[in-house]
N, C-alpha and C positions, 0 to 999 in steps of 0.2 A: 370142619371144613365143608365150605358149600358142595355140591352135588354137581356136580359139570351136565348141561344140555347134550343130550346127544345126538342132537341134531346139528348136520352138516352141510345145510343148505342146499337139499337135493331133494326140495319139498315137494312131492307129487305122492298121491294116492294111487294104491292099485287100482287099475281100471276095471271097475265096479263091487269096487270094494271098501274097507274103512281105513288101511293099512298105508303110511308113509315106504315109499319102496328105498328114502335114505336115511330112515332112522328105528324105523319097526317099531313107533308108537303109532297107536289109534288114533282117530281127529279127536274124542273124547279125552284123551292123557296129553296131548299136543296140547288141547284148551287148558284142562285142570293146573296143568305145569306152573304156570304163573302164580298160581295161588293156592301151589301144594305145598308143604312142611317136608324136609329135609328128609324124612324119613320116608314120606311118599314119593315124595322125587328119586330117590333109591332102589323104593318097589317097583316103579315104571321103569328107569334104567333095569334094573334086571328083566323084567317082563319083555323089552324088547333087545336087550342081547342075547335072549334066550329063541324069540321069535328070529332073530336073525341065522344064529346056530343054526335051530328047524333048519331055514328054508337054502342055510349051504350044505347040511348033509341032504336033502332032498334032489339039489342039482334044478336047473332049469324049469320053469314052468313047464315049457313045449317037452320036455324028456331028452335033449339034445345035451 
């Protein structure tokens, strides 16, 4: 079964940073996607549902 994009269309980088703030891939794993193998497509989905986790147990950039 193919690998679902997890991207939402909420394409914007952290400001000054490498990071989609609607998908938690990197521009480099955003690029490679197209022309990753199902298995890689898998590692990046985890890499960035894990990056997401992080940043809701963390709370707010500001600490608010």
């Amino acid at each position: 079964m193919p690998v679902p994009s997890p991207c939402i269309f909420v394409c914007q980088l952290e400001d000054g940073g490498d990071l989609c703030v609607g998908c938690y891939r990197t521009s480099a794993e955003i690029m490679e996607w197209s022309g990753a193998t199902e298995e890689e497509r898998a590692d990046i989905v985890a890499r960035a549902t894990a990056r997401a986790a992080s940043r809701a147990e963390a709370g707010p950039p500001d600490g608010s």
